[in-house]
C-alpha positions in Angstrom: -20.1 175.4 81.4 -18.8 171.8 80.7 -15.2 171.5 79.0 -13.9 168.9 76.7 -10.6 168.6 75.7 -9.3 166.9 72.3 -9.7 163.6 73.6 -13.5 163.9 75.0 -12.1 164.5 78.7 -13.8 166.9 81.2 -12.2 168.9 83.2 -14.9 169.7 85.6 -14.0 167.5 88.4 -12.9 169.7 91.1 -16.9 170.2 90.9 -17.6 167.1 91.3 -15.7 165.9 94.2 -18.5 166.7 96.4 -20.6 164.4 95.0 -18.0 161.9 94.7 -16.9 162.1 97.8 -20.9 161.4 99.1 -21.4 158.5 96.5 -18.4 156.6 97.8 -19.1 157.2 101.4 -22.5 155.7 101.1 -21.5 152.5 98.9 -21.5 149.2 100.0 -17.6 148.4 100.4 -16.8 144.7 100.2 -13.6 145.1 102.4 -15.6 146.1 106.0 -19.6 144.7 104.7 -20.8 147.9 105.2 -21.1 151.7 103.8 -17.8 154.0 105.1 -20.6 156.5 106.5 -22.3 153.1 108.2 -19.1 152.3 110.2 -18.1 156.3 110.7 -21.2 157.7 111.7 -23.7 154.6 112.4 -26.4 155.8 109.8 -26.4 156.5 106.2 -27.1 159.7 104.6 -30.4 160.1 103.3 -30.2 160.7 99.4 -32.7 162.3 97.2 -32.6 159.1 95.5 -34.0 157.6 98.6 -37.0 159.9 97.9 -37.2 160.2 94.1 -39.5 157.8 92.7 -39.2 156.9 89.3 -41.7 157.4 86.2 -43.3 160.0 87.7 -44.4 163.1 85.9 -44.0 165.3 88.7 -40.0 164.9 88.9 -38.2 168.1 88.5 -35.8 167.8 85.4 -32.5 169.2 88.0 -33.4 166.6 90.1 -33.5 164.0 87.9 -30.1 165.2 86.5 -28.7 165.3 89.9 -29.6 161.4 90.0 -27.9 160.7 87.1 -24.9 162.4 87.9 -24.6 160.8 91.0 -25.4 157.3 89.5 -22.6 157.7 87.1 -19.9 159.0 89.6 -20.8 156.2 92.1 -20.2 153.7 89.2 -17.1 155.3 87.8 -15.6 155.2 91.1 -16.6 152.0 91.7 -14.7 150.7 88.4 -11.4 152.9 89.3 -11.1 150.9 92.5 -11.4 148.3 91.1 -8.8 148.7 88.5 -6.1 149.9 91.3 -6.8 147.2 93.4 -5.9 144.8 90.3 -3.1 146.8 89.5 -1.8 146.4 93.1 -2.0 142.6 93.1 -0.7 142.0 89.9 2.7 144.0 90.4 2.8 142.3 94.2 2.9 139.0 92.3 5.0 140.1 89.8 8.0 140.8 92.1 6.8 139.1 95.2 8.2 135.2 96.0 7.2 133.7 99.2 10.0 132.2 101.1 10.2 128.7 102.9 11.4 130.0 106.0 12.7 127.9 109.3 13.5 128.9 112.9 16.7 130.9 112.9 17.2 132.0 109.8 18.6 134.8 108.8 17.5 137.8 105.8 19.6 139.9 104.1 18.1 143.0 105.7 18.7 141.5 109.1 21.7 141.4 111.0 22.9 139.6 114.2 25.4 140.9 116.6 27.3 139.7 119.9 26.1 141.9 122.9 28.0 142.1 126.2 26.4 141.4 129.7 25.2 144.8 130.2 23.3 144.6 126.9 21.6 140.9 127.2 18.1 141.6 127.5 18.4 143.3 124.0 17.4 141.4 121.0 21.0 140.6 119.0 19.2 141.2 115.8 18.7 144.5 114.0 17.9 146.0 111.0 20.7 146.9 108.0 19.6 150.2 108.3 20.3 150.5 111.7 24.0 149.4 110.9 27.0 151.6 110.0 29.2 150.6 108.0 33.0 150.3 108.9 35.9 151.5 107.0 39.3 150.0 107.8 41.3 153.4 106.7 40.2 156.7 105.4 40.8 155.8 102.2 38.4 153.2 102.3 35.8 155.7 103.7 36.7 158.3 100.9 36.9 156.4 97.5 38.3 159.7 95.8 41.1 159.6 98.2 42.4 156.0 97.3 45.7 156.4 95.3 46.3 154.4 92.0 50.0 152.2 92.1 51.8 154.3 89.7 54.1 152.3 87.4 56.8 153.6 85.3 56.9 151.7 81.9 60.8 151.0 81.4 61.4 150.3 77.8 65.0 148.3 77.3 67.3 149.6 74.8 68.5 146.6 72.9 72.3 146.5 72.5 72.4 145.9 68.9 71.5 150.5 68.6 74.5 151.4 70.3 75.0 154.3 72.3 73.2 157.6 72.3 73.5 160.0 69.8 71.6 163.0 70.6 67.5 164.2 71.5 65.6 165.4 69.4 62.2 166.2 71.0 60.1 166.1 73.6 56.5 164.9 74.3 53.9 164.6 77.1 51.9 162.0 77.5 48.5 160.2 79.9 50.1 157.0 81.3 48.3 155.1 84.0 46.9 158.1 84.6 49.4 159.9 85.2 51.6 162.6 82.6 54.9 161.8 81.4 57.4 163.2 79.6 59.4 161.4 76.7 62.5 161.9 75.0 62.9 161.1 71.3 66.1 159.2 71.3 69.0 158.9 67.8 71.8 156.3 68.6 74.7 156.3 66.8 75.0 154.9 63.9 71.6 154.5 63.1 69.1 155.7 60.7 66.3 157.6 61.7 63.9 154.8 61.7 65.5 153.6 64.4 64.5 156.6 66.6 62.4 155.7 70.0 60.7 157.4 72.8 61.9 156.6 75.7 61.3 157.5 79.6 64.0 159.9 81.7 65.0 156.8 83.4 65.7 154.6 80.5 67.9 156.7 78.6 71.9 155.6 79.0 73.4 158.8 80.7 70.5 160.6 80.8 71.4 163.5 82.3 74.0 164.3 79.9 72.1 164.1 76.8 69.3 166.1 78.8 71.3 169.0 80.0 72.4 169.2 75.9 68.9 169.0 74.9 67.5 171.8 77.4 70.8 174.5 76.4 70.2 173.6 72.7 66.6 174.5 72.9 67.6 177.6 74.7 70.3 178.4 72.3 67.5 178.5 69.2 64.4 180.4 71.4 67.0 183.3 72.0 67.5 184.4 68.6 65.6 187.3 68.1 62.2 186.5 65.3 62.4 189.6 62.6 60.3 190.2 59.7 59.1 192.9 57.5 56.0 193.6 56.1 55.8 195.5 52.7 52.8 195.2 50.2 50.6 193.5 52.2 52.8 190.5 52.3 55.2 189.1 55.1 59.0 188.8 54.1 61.1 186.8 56.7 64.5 187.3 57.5 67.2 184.8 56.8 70.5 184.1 58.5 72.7 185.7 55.4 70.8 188.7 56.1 71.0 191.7 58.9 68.6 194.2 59.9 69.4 197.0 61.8 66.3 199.2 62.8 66.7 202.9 64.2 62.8 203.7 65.8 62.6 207.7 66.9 60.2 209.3 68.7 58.1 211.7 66.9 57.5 213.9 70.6 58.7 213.5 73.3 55.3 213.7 75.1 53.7 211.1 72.4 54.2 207.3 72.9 56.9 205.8 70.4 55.5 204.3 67.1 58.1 202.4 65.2 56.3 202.6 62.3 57.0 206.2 61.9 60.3 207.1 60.8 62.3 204.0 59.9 65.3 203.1 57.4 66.1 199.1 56.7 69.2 198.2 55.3 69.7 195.1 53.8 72.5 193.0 52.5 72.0 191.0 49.7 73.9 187.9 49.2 76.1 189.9 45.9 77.0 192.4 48.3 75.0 195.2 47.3 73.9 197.1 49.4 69.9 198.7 49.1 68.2 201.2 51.2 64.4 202.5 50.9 61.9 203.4 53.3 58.7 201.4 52.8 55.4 202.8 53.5 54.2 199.9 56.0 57.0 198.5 57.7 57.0 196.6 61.2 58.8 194.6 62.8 58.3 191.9 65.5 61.6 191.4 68.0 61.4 189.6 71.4 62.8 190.7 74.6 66.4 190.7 73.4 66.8 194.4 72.6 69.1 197.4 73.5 67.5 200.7 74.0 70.4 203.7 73.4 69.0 207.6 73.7 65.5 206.6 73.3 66.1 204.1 70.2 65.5 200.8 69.9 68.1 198.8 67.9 66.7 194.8 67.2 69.9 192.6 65.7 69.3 189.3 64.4 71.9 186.6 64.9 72.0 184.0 62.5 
């Protein structure tokens, strides 16, 4: 049963490489003047073509369709050769430029070396892919390996900003591919427009302000974070305010939970004083705590 797909195309042919294969083997082939089985074998095969004669009425209708199939695949592969073979040619011209060449010249695929004695009778040119190529260092072998001249961009302080007030902040940044860190830099007596980021190395006595940056920083990350929640809502703690926290184990064989049973005072800023327990009340403190007869006590320094 014959398939066609969308397009009209059969895809039969694995059944008809047989007869393909026979009709191109006895064509006449223009390259050699002569049928492939000719030149192979030194006779041709003997088709039923050979002994079909035609407008007879005694033809049996398979045979006659076997003709015709044959006819056409011998023709279709006929034009397909055809076609390649033109195909072929016209991208060999289309990148192909013959060259003028003289005695001694030299390709780029070629290469000429100097042989010693011992090597003489050996032809001094070979092939580039005969040739390995030589690396003067290991970074030249290894391009991964070369290392980038790092520069430090030095920004000058102009004289008319004066000296050095404080830092402020801090920053990273990419710079010749590289990370580095910058210092936002106040002088004295100016404003804050005046502020710059500048390197380590270009600050004026660098170290100093640097050592009072650092303790500064790690003056305000050790006081202790507190807030309460209470309705759902978050009510932070500020500096005219104290909280003192008692958290007490319900068992002794159960985990503590400070949310269990918990008073808060609180100091308002008239002086009274106020105490309740609230129903939902937590508290965040970092790792500056005292722990006293299994209570934890959080302070907040202002």
């Amino acid at each position: 049963m014959e398939y066609k797909d969308h397009e009209g195309y059969t895809h039969d042919w694995v059944t008809l490489l047989p007869a393909v294969q026979l009709a191109y083997n006895t064509s006449q082939n223009s390259t050699i003047g002569n049928t492939p089985a000719q030149v192979e074998k030194g006779w041709n095969h003997l088709l039923p073509v050979d002994n079909l004669k035609k407008n007879l009425l005694t033809i049996h209708p398979p045979a006659k369709d076997l003709h015709e199939m044959w006819k056409r695949a011998c023709n279709t592969a006929s034009k397909c050769i055809a076609e390649a073979k033109e195909y072929n040619k016209q991208r060999w011209d289309k990148s192909h430029m013959e060259s003028d060449f003289k005695k001694e010249d030299q390709g780029k695929n070629a290469v000429e070396v100097k042989l010693t004695e011992e090597f003489l009778r050996k032809h001094p040119v070979f092939p580039v892919s005969l040739v390995k190529p030589y690396f003067q260092t290991e970074e030249d072998k290894f391009i991964s390996r070369k290392k980038n001249p790092t520069t430090t961009e030095i920004v000058e302080v102009e004289d008319s900003l004066g000296l050095v007030k404080k830092i402020i902040k801090a920053r990273k940044i990419r710079l010749n591919g590289k990370d580095q860190r910058q210092y936002l830099v106040r002088f004295k007596s100016q404003k804050a427009d005046k502020d710059k980021w500048l390197a380590e190395d270009a600050i004026p006595d660098g170290n100093l302000h640097l050592r009072k940056f650092r303790a500064s920083r790690r003056t305000e990350q050790s006081h202790q974070s507190c807030a309460f929640f209470r309705g759902r809502v978050c009510h932070p703690v500020t500096q005219n305010q104290s909280i003192s926290m008692t958290a007490k184990y319900h068992t002794p064989m159960v985990k503590p939970r400070y949310h269990q049973k918990m008073e808060l005072s609180q100091i308002s800023s008239k002086g009274i004083k106020r105490k309740w327990k609230p129903t939902n009340f937590q508290i965040h403190q970092s790792h500056h705590h005292r722990t006293r007869n299994n209570k934890v006590v959080a302070e907040h320094k202002p």
